[in-house]
N, C-alpha and C positions, 0 to 999 in steps of 0.2 A: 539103831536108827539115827540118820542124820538129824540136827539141828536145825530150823531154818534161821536164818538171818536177817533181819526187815530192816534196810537200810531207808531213810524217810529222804523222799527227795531235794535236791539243792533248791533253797528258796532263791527270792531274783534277789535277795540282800547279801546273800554267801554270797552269789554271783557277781554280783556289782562290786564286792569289797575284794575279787578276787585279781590280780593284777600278774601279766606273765612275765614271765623270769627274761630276762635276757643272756642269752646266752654268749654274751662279748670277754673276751678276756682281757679286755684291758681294766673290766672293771675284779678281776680274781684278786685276791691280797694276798699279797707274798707270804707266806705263815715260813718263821724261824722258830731255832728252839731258843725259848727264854728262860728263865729260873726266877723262880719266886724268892721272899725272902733266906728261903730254907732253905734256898741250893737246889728245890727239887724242878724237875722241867715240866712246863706247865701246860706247853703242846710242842709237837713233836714236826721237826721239817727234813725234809729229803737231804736239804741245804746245809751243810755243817757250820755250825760258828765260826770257827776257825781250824786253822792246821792241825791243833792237837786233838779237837774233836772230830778231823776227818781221819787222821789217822786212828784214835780209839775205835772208830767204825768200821774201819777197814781189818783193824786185827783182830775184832770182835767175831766177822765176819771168815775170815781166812782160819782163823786157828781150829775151828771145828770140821775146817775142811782139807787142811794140813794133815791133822790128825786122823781123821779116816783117810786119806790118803794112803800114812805109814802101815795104820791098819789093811789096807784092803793089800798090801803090797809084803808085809809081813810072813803070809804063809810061804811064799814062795822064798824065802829063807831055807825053806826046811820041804821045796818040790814041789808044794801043795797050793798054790795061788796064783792067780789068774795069767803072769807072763809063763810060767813052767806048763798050766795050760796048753793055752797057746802054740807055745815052743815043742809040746809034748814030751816036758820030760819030768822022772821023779825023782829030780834031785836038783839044787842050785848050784854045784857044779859042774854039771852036763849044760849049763846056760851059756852063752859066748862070752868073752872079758866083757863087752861093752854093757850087756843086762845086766850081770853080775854088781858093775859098778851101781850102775842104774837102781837097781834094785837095793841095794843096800843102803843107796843113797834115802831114797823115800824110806823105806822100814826103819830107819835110823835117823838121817834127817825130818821125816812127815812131824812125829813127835817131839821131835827139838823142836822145831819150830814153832807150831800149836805151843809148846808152854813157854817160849820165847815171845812169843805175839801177846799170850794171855799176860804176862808180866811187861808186857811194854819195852822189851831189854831189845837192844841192838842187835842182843845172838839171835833172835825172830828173824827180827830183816835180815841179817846176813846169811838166814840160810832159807827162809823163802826168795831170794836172790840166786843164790847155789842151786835150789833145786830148778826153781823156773825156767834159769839160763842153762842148765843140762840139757832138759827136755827142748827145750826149745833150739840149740845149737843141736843136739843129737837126730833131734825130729825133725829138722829143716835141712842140715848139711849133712849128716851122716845117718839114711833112713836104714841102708843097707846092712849097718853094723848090727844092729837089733834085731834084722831079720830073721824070722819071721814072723814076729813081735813087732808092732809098729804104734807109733804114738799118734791117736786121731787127731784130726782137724779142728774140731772143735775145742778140745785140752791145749793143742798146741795157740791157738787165738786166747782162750780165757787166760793163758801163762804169760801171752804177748800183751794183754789187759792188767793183767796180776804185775807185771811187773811194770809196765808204764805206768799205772797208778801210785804206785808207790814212790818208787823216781818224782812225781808231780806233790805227791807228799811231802816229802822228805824237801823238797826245794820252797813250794811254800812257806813248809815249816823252817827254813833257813832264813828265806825271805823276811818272816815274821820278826824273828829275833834281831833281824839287822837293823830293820826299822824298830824296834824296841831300843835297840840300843841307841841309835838317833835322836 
């Protein structure tokens, strides 16, 4: 059997002392991430500090998704995964050269890159770079080559995003240092 709940009604004192929110945004406050004495962040903003913490963000964010990538791209090394699918075949090389490459490129590069990003090393970037601009050059100028396998629309924009962000990273983060050096 339910509870009942006796809620006592609002006196004209709660009432009176009640005042409505305004909903203007000019009055919102910008929230960044700060650090306490300890280094630790004491609230959390969408907004990065600066270069190095927008990049720690970005490869925090890409390496787990790099990595399933090589993962999900992996079986068909060996026939069994989603382009041989596709392609309907059970073997990787009954794939066309252009998959073949494709394809080993992710099962091979997905995981480079993931523990490239997660260590912060240059080989991340350079080869979430490699992969991005494959799929993206293969998927936009040569769809045919892949055929019957094709790289959606929405993978091909996130890669065109994945790699313009970066780009905008990486020159902040140059930026940053010039004016440091200054």
């Amino acid at each position: 059997m339910l509870a009942r709940c006796h809620l006592s009604p609002p006196t004209r004192a709660t009432l009176a002392s009640h005042k409505p929110r305004s909903l203007s945004f000019e009055r919102a406050p910008i929230v960044r991430a700060s650090k306490d004495d300890d280094g630790a962040s004491s609230s959390f903003s969408l907004v990065p500090r600066d270069a190095e913490d927008g990049l720690s963000r970005y490869r925090a964010v890409l390496a787990p998704l790099f990595f399933a990538g090589g993962a999900l791209h992996a079986p068909d090394v060996f026939g069994a995964g989603p382009i041989s699918h596709v392609c309907d075949v059970n073997a990787f090389a009954d794939l066309s050269a252009p998959l073949q490459a494709l394809t080993l490129l992710w099962a091979c590069g997905g995981p480079v890159a993931a523990v490239g990003l997660l260590r912060a090393s240059f080989i991340g970037d350079v080869a979430v770079t490699a992969i991005a601009s494959a799929e993206i050059i293969i998927g936009v100028d040569f769809p045919s080559a892949i055929a019957p396998a094709e790289i959606p629309a929405p993978i091909l924009c996130a890669q065109v995003i994945n790699l313009s962000s970066l780009i905008a990273l990486r020159s902040w983060e140059t930026y940053e240092k010039k004016k440091a050096i200054e």
